[in-house]
C-alpha positions as a Markdown table, in Angstrom:
| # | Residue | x | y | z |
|---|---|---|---|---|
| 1 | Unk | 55.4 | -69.5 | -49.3 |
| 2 | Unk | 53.5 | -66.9 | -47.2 |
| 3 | Unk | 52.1 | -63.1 | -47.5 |
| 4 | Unk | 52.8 | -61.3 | -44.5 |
| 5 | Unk | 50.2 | -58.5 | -45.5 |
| 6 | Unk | 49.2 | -56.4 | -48.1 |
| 7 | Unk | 48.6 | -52.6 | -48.4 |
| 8 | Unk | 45.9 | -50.9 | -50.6 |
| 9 | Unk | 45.0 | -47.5 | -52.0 |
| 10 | Unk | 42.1 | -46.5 | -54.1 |
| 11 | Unk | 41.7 | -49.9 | -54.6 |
| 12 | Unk | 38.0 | -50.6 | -55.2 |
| 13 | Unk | 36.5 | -50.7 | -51.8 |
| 14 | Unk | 39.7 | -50.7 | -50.6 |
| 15 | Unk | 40.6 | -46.9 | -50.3 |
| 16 | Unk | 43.3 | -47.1 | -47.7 |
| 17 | Unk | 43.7 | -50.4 | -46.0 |
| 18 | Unk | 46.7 | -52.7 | -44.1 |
| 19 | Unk | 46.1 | -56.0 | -43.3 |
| 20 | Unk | 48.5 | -58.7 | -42.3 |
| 21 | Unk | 47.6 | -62.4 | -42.7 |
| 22 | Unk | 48.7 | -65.5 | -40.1 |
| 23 | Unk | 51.5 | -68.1 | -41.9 |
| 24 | Unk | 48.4 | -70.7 | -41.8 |
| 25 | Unk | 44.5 | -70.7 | -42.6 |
| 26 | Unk | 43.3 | -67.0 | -42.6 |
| 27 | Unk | 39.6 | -67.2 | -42.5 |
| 28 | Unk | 37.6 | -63.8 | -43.9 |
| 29 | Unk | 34.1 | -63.1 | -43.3 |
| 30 | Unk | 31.7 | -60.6 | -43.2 |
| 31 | Unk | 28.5 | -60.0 | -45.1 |
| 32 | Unk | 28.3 | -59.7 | -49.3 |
| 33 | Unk | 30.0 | -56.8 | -51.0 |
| 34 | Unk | 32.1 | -55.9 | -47.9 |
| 35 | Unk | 35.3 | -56.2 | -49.7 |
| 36 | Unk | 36.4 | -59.7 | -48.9 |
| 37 | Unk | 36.9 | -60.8 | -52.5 |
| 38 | Unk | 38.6 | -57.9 | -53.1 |
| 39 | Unk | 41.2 | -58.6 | -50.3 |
| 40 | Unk | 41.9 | -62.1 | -52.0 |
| 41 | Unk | 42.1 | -59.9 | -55.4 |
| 42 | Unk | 45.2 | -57.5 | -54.0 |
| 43 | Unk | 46.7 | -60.9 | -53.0 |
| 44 | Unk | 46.4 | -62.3 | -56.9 |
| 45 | Unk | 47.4 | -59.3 | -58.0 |
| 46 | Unk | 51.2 | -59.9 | -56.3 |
| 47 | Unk | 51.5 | -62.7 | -59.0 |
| 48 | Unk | 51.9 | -60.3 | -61.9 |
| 49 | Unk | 48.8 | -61.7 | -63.3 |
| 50 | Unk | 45.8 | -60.1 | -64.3 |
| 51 | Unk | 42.4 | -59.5 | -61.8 |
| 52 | Unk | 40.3 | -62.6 | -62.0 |
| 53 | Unk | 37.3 | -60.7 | -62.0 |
| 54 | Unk | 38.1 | -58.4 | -64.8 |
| 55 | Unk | 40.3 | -57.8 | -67.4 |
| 56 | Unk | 40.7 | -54.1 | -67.7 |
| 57 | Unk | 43.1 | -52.5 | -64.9 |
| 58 | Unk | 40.9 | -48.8 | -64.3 |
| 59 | Unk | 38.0 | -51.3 | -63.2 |
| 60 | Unk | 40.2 | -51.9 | -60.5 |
| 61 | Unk | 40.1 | -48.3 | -59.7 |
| 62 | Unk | 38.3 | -46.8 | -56.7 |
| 63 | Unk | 35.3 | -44.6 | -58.1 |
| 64 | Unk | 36.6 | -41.1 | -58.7 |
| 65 | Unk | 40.4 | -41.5 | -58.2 |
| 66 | Unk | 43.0 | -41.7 | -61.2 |
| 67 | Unk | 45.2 | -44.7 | -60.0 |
| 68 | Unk | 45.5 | -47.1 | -57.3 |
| 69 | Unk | 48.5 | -49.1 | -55.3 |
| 70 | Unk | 48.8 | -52.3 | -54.6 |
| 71 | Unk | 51.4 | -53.7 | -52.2 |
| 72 | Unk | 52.4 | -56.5 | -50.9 |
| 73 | Unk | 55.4 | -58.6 | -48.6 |
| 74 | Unk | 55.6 | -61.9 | -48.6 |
| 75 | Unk | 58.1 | -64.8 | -48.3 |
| 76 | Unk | 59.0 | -67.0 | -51.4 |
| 77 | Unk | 62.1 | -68.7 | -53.0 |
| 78 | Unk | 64.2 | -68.6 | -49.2 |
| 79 | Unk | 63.6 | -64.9 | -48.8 |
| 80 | Unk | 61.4 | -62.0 | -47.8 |
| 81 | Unk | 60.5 | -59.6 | -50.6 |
| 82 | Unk | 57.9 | -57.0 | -51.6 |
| 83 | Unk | 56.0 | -56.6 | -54.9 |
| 84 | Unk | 54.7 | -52.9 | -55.2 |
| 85 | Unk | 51.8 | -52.8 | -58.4 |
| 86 | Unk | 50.8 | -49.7 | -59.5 |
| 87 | Unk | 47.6 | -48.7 | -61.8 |
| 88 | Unk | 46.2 | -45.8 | -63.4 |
| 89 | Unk | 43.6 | -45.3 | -66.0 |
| 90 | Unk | 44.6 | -44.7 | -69.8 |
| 91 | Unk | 47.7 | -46.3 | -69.2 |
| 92 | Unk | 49.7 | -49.6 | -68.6 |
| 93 | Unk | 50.6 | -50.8 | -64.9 |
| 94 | Unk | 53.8 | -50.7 | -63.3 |
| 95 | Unk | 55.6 | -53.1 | -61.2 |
| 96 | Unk | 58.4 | -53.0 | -58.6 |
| 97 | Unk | 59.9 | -56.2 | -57.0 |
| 98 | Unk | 62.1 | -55.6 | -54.1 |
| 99 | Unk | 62.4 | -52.0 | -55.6 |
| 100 | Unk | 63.2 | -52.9 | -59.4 |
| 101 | Unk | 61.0 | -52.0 | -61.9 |
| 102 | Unk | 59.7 | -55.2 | -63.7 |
| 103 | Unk | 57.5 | -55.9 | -67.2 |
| 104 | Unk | 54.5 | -57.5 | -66.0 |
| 105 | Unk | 55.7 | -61.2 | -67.9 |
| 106 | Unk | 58.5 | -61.0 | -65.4 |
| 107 | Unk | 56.5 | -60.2 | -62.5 |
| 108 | Unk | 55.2 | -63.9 | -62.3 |
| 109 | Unk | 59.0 | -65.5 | -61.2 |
| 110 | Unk | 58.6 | -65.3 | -57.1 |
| 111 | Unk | 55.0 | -65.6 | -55.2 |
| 112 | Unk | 52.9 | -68.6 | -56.4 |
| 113 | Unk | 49.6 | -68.4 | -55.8 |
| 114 | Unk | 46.6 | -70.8 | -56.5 |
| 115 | Unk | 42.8 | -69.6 | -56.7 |
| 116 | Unk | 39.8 | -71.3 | -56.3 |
| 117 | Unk | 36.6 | -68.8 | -56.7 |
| 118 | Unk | 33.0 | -69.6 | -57.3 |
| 119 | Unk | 33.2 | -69.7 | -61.2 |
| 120 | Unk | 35.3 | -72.3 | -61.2 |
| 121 | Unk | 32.6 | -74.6 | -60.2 |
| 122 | Unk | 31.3 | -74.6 | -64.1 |
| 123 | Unk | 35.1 | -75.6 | -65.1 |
| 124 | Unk | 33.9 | -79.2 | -65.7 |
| 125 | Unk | 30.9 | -78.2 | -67.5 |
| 126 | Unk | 31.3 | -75.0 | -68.9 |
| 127 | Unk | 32.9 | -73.4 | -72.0 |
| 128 | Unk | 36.1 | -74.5 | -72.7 |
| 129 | Unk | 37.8 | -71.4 | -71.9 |
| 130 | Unk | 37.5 | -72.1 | -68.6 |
| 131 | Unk | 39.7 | -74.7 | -68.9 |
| 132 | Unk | 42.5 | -73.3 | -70.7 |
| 133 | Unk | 42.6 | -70.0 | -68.0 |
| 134 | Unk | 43.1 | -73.2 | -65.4 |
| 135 | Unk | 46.1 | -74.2 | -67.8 |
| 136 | Unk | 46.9 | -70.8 | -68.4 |
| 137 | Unk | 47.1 | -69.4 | -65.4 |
| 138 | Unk | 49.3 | -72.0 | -63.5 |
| 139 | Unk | 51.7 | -72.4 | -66.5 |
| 140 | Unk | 52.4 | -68.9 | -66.7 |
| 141 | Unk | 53.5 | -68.9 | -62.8 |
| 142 | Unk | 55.5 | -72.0 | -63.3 |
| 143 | Unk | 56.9 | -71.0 | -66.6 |
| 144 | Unk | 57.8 | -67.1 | -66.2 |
| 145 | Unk | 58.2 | -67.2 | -70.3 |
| 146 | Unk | 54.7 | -68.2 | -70.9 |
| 147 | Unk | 52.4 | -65.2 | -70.1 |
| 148 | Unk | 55.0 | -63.4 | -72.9 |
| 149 | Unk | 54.4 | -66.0 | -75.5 |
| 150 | Unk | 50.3 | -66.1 | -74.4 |
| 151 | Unk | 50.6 | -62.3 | -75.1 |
| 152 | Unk | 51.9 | -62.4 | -78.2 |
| 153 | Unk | 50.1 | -65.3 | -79.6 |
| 154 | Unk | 47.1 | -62.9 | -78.8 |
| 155 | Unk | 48.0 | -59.9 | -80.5 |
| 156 | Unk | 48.5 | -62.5 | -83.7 |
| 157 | Unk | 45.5 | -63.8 | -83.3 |
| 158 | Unk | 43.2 | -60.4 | -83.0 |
| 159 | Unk | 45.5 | -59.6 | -86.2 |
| 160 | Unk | 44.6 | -62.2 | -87.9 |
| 161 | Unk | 40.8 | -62.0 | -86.9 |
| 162 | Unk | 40.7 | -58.5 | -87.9 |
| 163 | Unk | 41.6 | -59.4 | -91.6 |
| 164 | Unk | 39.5 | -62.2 | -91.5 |
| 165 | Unk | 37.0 | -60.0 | -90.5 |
| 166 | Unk | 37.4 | -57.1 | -93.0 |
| 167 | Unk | 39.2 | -58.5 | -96.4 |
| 168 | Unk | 35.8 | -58.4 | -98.1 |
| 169 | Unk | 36.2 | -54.3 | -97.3 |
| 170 | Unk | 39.7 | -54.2 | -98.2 |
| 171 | Unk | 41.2 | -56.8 | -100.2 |
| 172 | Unk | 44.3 | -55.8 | -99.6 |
| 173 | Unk | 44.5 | -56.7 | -95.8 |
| 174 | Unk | 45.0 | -60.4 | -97.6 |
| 175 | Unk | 48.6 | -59.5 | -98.2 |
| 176 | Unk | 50.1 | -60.3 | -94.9 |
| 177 | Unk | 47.3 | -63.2 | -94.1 |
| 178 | Unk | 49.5 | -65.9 | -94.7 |
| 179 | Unk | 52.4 | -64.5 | -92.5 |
| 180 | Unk | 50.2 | -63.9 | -89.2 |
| 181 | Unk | 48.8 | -67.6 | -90.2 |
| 182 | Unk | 52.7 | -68.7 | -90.0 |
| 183 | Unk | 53.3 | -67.0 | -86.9 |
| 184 | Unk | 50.0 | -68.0 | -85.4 |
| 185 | Unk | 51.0 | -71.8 | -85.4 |
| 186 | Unk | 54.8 | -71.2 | -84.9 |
| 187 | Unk | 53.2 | -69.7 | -81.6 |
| 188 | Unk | 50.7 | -72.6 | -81.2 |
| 189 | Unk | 53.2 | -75.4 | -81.4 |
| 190 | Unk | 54.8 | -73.6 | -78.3 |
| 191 | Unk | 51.9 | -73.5 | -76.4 |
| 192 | Unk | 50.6 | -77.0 | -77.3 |
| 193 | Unk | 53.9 | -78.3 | -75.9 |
| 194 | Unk | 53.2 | -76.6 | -72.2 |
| 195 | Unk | 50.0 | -77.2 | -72.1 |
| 196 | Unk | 50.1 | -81.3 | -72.9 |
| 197 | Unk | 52.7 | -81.4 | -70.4 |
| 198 | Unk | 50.8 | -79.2 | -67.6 |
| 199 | Unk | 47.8 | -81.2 | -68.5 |
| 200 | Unk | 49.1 | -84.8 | -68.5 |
| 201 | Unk | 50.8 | -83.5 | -64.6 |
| 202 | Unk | 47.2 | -82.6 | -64.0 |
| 203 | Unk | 45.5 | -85.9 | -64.8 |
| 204 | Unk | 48.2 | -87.4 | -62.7 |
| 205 | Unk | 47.4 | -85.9 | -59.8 |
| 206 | Unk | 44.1 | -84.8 | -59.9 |
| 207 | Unk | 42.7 | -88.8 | -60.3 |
| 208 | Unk | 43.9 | -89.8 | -56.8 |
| 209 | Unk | 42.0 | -86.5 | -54.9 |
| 210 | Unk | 39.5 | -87.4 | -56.8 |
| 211 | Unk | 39.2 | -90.7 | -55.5 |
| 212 | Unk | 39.7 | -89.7 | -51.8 |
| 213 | Unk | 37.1 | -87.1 | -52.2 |
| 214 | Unk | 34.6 | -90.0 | -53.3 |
| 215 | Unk | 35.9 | -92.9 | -51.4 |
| 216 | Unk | 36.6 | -94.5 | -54.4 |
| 217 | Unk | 33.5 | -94.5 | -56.1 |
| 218 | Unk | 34.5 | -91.8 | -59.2 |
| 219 | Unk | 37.5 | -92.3 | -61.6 |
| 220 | Unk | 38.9 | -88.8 | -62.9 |
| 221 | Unk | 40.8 | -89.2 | -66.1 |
| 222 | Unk | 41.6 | -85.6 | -67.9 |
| 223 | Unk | 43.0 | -85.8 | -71.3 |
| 224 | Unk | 44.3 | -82.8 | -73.6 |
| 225 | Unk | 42.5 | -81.6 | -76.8 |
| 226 | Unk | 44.6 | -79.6 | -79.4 |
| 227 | Unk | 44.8 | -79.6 | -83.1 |
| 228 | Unk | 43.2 | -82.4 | -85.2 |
| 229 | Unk | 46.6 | -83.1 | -86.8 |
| 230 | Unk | 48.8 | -82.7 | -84.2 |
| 231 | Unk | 49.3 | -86.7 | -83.4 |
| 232 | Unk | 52.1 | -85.9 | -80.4 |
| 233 | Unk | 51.5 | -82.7 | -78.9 |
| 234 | Unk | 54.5 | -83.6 | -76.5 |
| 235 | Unk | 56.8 | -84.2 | -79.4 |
| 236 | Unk | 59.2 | -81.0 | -80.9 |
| 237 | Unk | 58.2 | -78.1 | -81.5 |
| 238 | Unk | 58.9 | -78.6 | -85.0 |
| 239 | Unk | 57.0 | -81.6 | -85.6 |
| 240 | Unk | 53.9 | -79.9 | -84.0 |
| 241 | Unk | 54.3 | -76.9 | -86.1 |
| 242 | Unk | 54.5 | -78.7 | -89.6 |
| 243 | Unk | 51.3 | -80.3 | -88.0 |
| 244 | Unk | 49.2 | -77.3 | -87.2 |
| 245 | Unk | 50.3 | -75.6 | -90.8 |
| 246 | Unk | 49.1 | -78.7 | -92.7 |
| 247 | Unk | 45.8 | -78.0 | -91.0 |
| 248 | Unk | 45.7 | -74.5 | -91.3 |
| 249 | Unk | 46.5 | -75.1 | -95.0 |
| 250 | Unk | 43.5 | -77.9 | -95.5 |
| 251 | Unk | 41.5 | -74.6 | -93.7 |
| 252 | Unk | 42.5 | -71.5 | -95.1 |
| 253 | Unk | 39.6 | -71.1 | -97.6 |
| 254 | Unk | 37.2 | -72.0 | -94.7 |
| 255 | Unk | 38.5 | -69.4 | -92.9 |
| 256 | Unk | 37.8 | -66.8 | -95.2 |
| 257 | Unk | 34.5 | -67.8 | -95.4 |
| 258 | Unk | 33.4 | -67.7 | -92.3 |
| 259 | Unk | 35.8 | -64.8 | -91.1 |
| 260 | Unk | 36.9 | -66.8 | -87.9 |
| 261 | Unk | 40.5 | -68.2 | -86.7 |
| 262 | Unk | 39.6 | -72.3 | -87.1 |
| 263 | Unk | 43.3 | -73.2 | -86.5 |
| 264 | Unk | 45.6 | -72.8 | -83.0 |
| 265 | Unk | 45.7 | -73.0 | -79.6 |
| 266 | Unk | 42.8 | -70.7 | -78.7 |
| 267 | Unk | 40.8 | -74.4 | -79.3 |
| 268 | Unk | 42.2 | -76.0 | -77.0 |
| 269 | Unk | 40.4 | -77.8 | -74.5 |
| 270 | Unk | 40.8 | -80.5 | -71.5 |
| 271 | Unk | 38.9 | -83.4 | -71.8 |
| 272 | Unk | 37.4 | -84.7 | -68.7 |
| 273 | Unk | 35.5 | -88.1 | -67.9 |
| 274 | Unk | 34.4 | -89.6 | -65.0 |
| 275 | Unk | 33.8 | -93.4 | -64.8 |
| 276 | Unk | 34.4 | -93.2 | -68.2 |
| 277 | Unk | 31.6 | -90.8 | -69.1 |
| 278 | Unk | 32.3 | -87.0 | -71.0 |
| 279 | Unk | 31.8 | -84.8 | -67.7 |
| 280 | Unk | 30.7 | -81.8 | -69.5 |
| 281 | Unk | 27.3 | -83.8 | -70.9 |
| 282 | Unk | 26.8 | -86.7 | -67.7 |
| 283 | Unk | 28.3 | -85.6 | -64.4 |
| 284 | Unk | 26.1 | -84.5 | -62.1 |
| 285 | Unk | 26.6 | -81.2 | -60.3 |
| 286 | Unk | 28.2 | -82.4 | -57.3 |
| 287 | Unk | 30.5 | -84.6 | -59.3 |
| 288 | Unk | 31.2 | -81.6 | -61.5 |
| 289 | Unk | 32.1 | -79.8 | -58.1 |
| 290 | Unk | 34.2 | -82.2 | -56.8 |
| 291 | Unk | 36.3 | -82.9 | -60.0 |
| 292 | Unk | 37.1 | -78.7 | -60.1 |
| 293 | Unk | 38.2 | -79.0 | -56.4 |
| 294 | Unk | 40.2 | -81.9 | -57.0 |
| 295 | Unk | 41.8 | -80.2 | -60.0 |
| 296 | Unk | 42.5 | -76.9 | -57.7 |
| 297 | Unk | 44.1 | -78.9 | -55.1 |
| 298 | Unk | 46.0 | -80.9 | -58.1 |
| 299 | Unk | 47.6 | -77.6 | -59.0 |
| 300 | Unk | 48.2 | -77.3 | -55.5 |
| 301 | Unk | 50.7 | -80.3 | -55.4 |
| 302 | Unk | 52.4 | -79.9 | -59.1 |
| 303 | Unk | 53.6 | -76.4 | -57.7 |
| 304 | Unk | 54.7 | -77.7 | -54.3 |
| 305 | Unk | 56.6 | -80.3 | -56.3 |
| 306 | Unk | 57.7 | -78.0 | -59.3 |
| 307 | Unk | 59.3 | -75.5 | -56.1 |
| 308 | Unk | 59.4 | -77.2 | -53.4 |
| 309 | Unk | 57.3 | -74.9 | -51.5 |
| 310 | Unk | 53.6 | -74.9 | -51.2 |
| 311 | Unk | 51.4 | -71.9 | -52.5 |
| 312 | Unk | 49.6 | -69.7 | -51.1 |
| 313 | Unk | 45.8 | -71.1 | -51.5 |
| 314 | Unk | 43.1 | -68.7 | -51.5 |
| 315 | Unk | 39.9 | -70.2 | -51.6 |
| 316 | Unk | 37.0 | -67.7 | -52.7 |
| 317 | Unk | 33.8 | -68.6 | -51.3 |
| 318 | Unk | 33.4 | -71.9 | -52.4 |
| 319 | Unk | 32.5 | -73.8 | -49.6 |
| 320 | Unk | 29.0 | -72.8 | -49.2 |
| 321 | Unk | 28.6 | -74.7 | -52.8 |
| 322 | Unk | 29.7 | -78.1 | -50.8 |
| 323 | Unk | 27.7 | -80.1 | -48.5 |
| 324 | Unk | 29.6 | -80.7 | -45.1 |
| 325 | Unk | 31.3 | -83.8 | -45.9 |
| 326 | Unk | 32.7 | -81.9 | -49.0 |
| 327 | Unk | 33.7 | -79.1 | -46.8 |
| 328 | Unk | 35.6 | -81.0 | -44.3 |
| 329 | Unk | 37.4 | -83.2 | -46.7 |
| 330 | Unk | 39.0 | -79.7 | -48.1 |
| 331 | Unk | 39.8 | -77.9 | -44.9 |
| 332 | Unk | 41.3 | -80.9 | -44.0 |
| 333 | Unk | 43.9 | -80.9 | -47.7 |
| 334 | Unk | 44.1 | -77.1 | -47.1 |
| 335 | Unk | 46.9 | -77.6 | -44.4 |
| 336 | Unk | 50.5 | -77.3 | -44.0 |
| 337 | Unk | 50.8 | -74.1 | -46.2 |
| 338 | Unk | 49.2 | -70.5 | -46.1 |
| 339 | Unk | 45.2 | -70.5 | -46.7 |
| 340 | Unk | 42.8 | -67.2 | -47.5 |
| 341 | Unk | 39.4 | -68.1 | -46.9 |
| 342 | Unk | 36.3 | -65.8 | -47.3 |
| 343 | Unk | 33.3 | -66.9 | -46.4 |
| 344 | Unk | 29.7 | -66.0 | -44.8 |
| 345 | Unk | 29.5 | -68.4 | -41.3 |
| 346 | Unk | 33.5 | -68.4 | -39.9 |
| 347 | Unk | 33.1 | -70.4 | -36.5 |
| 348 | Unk | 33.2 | -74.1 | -38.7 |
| 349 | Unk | 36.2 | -73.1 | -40.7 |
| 350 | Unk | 37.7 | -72.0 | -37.4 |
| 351 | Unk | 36.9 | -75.2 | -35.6 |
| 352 | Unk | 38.5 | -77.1 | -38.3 |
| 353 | Unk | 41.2 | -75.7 | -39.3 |
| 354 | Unk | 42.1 | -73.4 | -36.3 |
| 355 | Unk | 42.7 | -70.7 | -38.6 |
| 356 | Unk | 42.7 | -66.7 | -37.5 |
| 357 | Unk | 39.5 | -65.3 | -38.0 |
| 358 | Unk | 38.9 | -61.6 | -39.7 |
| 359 | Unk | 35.7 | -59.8 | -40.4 |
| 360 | Unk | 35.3 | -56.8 | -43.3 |
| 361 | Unk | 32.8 | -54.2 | -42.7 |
| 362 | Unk | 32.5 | -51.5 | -45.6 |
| 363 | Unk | 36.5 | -52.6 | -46.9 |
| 364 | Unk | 37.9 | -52.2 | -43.6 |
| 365 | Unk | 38.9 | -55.5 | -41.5 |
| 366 | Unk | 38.7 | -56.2 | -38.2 |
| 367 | Unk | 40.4 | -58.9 | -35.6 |
């Protein structure tokens, strides 16, 4: 896979901008707050997914302007094609691919595209939604059908919440309680399914990067974390469902207690040791580092065998956070498919990697 270039208007610092990318390492560079995570965003963007750096659309918005375009060629699935995203504030995006209009959960079927930015660093150690966006995120562009059934199990769940929430109030918001708890683990036992199989593809490939990365000194074993009672979450959907209702029966009372969702697949979590010890409580920070890299690149190789091309990687400032031997060891996996790189100090990446070199100045980029 490979973006040839994307085109911008009114998009954040990018008010009216063209820039075509190389088929192999692109390196970007410039000083802070120049635009050149905001070039890697356009390029997310293509996916159909939402910014990873918010969640609302008019954020996305340059100061004073009403919408903004987005637009991008690139080459996937055999073919040259062209995603054009539109977004305005007060009002849903819209999406053209190859000039048909498309719902955002279909926009996800063509460019696959993997992101590694600086927050993802606290992946090992940080909350737990952090992991599931990692699931989340790469299942939904390997599984076009997911980011509808994500969406929905949301709007369930802030149902749900909302009663929870305010049936002291209103008793009467208890009528339909027990329906949105049915649909909530109907939806669940969906998710659990993907997830345990994304996540068990994971640990496969994930514990042999890690071991390269440390020359055999740290064994990476990720597990997956879901529902107490759920004793095969890669077994039917129907088996997982009677599951997660038997325990969001044992905690329905508990629930209205404590005005919280305690049941589904917002809980989930990945479980990730090294050498045997919980990584979120014992692994040091460079360990921590290297275990989210090696997950990254992970994803990396499940998509390049799920399509049999590799995705574009873009790799958000994240190797100032390594130490040189670090650093080389990923410029040196990063090869043999298309690269965006941002970074502060270009001429090592360069050396490496031969990549084409661009520097940003005020969201404008130059050879």
């Amino acid at each position: 896979m490979q973006v040839h270039g994307v085109e911008t208007e009114n998009f954040r610092l990018l008010e009216a901008q063209s820039v075509a990318f190389a088929p192999g390492v692109n390196v970007i560079t410039g000083a802070n707050a120049q635009g050149k995570t905001t070039l890697l965003e356009a390029v997310w963007l293509l996916t159909g997914e939402k910014s990873f750096r918010t969640w609302y659309d008019r954020e996305l918005i340059a100061f004073g302007r009403e919408e903004a375009r987005v637009e991008g060629k690139f080459h996937a699935a055999g073919r040259d094609q062209k995603t054009e995203l539109r977004l305005y504030r007060g009002k849903s995006r819209q999406i053209w691919r190859n000039g048909v209009k498309k719902r955002p959960s279909e926009a996800s079927d063509a460019l696959k595209v993997i992101l590694f930015s600086p927050d993802d660093l606290g992946m090992v150690r940080g909350p737990a939604a952090g992991r599931r966006r990692l699931m989340d995120a790469a299942i939904s562009q390997l599984r076009p059908g997911y980011a509808a059934l994500l969406a929905d199990y949301n709007k369930v769940y802030e149902n749900k919440l909302r009663i929870l929430r305010d049936w002291r109030e209103k008793p009467s918001l208890l009528d339909p309680l027990d329906d949105f708890s049915e649909s909530l683990c109907r939806y669940s036992a969906r998710l659990i399914r993907y997830r345990a199989s994304f996540a068990r593809r994971l640990a496969e490939a994930a514990a042999p990067i890690q071991g390269e990365f440390s020359v055999g000194g740290e064994a990476l074993e990720i597990g997956y974390s879901t529902v107490s009672t759920v004793e095969d979450p890669a077994g039917s959907e129907k088996e997982i469902f009677q599951a997660v209702w038997e325990r969001q029966r044992q905690l329905r009372q508990a629930e209205l207690d404590s005005g919280s969702c305690l049941v589904g697949a917002h809980k989930d979590d990945l479980v990730i040791t090294i050498n045997g010890a919980d990584a979120r409580s014992f692994a040091s920070q460079g360990q921590a580092r290297t275990a989210a890299l090696s997950m990254k690149l992970a994803e990396r190789e499940i998509f390049l065998q799920e399509t049999g091309e590799i995705p574009v990687l873009l790799l958000d400032d994240v190797l100032s956070e390594l130490d040189a031997s670090r650093q080389e060891f990923v410029l040196n996996r990063i090869g043999g498919g298309q690269t965006l790189v941002t970074c502060c100090e270009a001429a090592s990446v360069s050396r490496l990697t031969g990549g084409r070199v661009m520097y940003m100045e005020k969201g404008r980029v130059k050879d």
